[in-house]
C-alpha positions in Angstrom: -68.2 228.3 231.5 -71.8 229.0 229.7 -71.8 224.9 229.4 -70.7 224.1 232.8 -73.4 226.3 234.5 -76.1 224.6 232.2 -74.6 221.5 233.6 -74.3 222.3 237.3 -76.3 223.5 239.7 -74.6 225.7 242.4 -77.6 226.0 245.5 -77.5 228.6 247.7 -78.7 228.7 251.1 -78.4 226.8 254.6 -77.8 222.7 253.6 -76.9 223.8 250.0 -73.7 223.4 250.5 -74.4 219.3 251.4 -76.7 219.0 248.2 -73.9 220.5 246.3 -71.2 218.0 247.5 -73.7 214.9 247.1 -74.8 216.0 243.8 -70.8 216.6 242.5 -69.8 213.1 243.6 -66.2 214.6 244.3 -64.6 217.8 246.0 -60.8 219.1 245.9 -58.9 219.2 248.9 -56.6 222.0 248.6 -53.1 223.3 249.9 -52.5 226.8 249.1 -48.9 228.1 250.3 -50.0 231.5 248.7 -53.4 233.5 248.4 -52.4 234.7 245.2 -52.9 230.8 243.9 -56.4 231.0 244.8 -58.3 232.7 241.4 -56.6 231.1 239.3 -57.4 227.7 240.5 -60.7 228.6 240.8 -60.9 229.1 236.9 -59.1 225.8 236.6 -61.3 224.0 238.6 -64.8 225.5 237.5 -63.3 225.7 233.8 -62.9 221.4 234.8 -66.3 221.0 236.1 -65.5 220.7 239.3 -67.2 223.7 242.0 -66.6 222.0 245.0 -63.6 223.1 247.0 -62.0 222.5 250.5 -59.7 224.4 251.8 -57.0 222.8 254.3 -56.2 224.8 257.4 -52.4 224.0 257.3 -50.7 226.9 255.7 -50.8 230.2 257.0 -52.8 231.4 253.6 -55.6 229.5 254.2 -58.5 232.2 255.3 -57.5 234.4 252.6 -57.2 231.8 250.0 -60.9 230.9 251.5 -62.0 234.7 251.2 -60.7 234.9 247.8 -62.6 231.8 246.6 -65.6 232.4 248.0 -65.9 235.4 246.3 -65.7 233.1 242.9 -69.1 232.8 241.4 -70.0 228.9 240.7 -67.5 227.5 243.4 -68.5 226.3 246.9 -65.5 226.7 249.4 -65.3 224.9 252.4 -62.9 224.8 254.9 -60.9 221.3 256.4 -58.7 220.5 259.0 -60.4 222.9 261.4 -59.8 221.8 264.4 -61.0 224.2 267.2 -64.2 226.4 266.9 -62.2 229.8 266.7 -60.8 228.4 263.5 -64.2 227.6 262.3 -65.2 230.8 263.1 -62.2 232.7 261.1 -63.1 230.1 257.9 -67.0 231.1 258.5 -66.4 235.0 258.5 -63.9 234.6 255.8 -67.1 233.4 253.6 -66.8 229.5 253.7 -69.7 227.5 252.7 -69.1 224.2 255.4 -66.6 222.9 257.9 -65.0 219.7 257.3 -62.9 218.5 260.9 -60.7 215.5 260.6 -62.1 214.3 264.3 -65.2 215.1 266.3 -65.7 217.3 268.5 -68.9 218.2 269.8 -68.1 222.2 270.1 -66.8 222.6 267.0 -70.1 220.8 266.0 -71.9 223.1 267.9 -70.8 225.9 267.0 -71.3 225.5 263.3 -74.9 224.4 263.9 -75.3 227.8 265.8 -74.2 229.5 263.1 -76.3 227.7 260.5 -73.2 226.3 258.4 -72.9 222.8 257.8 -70.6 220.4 259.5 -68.6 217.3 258.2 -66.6 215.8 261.5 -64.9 212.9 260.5 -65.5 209.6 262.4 -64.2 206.4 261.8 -65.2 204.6 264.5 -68.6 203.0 265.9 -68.6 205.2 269.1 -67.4 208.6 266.7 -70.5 207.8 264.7 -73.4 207.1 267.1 -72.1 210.4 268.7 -72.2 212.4 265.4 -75.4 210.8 264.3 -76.7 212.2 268.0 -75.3 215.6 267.2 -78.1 215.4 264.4 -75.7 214.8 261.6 -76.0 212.3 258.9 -72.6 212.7 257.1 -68.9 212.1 258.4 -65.5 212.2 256.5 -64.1 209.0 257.0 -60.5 209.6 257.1 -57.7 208.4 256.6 -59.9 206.2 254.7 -57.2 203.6 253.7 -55.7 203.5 257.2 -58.7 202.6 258.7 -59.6 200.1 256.5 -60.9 201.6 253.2 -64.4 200.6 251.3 -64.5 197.1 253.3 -64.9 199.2 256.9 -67.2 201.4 255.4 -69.5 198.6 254.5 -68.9 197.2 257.6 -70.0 200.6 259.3 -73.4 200.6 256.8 -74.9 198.1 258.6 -75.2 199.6 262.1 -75.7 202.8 260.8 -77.9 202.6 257.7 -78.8 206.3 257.7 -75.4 207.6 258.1 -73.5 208.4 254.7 -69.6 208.6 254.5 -67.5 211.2 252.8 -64.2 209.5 252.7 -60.4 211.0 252.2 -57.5 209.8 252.3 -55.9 207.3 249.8 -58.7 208.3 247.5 -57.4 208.5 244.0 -59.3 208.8 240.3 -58.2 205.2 239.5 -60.5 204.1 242.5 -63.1 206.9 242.7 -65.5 205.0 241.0 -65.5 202.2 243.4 -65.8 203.8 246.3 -68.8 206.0 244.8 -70.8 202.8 243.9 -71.4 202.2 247.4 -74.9 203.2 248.3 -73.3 204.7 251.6 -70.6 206.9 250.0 -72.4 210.1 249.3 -69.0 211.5 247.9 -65.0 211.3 247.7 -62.2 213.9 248.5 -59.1 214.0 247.7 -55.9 216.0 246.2 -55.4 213.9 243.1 -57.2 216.7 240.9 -55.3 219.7 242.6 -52.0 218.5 243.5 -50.1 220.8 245.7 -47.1 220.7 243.3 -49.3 221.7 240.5 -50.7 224.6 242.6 -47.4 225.9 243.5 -45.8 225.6 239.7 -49.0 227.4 238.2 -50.3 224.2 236.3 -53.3 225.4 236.5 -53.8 223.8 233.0 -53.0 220.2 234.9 -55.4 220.9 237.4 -58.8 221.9 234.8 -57.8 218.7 233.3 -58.0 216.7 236.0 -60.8 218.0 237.4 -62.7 217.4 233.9 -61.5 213.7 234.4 -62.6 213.4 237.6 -66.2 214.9 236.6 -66.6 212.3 233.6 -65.5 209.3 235.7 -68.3 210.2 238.3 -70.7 210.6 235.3 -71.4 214.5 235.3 
């Protein structure tokens, strides 16, 4: 742990939580069917090098997984698939860091900005973009990356929008992490292939620090 933080820089405050996903390269996106998964994989994943965390909103555990791990020094917990702003509000009061949406949606958008958290809506399309880059923001999840064309649509998409960066998920894996992240455009990559679900639920939490020290050496951490 004493190495890692020497490492890695956790920042604090309003837009930290951006910095801290640019400057990781990579972020978990997690499944947890049980709150009582939570700390351990929290070790796991700051014993791998890897603090950056998202939460999925698909299991009833979610909040409290997300209350548990943001009370993990070193880790910054997000919250994804929100998809309303009541839900962003339960992940914000439950301690969450950012929200990560898997569309747009201007009040969701909204209502993170008026509560000074940051916002990642995904947007995949032209019109999704211009309207998230008028909503003031300058990063979108692109997802699902592969179904809407992978790395060659992003590139596409850089040219139009030069000052918009992309955060894609979705048929992200380590194998091509690294090519996806040499794109200038590509501020970071999420994914489930350092935190498998199954893993979670068997307790192989030892699989999952692995990984996640994998993952940090193949984006050069």
């Amino acid at each position: 742990m004493q190495l890692f933080q020497q490492q890695y820089k956790i920042f604090g405050s309003f837009g930290a939580s951006l910095r801290n996903i640019r400057h990781g390269r990579a972020q978990g996106s997690l499944a947890l069917v049980t709150a009582a998964s939570a700390l351990p994989l929290a070790e796991a994943m700051l014993a791998g090098g890897l603090p950056i965390a998202e939460v999925t909103l698909r299991t009833p555990a979610a909040i409290d997984a997300i209350r548990i791990l943001a009370g993990s020094p070193g880790l910054c917990v997000g919250a994804g698939t929100v998809t309303t702003p009541d839900q962003a509000r339960e992940a914000i009061d439950a301690g969450d860091s950012f929200i990560v949406t898997p569309g747009l949606d201007e009040a969701i958008i909204g209502f993170c900005q008026g509560r000074n958290v940051p916002i990642i809506p995904g947007a995949v399309t032209p019109t999704e973009i211009m309207r998230a880059q008028n909503c003031g923001l300058s990063l979108v999840k692109f997802f699902p990356c592969n179904a809407f064309g992978g790395l060659p649509a992003i590139q596409a998409l850089a040219g139009p929008f030069p000052n918009m960066q992309f955060l894609p998920t979705g048929g992200i894996s380590l194998e091509n992490l690294r090519t996806y992240l040499s794109h200038p455009s590509v501020t970071a990559c999420g994914g489930t292939w350092m935190a498998r679900a199954e893993w979670i639920r068997e307790g192989k939490f030892n699989f999952i620090e692995q990984a996640c020290a994998q993952t940090r050496e193949s984006v050069g951490l």
